[in-house]
N, C-alpha and C positions, 0 to 999 in steps of 0.2 A: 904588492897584492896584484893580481893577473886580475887582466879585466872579466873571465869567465869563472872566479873562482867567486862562489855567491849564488850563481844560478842554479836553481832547485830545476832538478830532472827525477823521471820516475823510471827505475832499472826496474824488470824486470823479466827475470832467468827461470823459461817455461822446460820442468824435463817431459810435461809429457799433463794430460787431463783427462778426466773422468765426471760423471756425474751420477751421484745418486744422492739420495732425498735425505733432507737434514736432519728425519727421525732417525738414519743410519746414523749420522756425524754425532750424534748426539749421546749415542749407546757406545761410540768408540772410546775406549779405553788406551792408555798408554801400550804404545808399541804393537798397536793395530796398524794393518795393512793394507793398505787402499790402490788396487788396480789402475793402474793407466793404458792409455791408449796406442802405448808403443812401445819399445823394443827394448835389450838396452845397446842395439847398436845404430839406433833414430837417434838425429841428430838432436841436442840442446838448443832452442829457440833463443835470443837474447834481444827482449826490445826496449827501447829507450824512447819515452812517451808516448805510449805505445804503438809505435814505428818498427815492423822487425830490421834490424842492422847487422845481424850477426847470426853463424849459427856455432856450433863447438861440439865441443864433447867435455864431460864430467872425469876430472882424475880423483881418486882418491889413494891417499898415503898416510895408512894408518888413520887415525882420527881426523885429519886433515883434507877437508874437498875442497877444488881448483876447477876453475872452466879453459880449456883449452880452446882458443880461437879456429875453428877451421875454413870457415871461411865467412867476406865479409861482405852484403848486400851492395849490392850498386842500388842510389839512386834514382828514379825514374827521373828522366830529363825533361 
């Protein structure tokens, strides 16, 4: 067993946010569609406790989505 396997982390993988008022959220039905904030060629945010570490891009193949890494945060020293 790896000494790091056990440790609870919290992932996540932002494409993008919006806000509007929870009487909207509430009338939304299946396969409603909720605007965001950017593009689809803005980068995918990926944070881990919520730390950003990564940015990427989203592939999708057929029913299947993937985050592609593209690049990865430095740090602060």
């Amino acid at each position: 067993m790896s000494v790091v396997e056990g440790i609870p982390i919290e992932l996540s993988i932002v494409l993008g946010s919006t806000q509007i008022p929870i009487r909207q959220v509430l009338k939304m039905s299946r396969g409603a569609m909720i605007p965001l904030d950017c593009g689809h060629n803005d980068p995918t945010l990926v944070y881990v406790n919520n730390q950003l570490v990564a940015k990427g891009k989203v592939l999708v193949d057929g029913e299947h989505m993937s985050l592609e890494i593209t690049e990865v945060i430095e740090r602060p020293r």
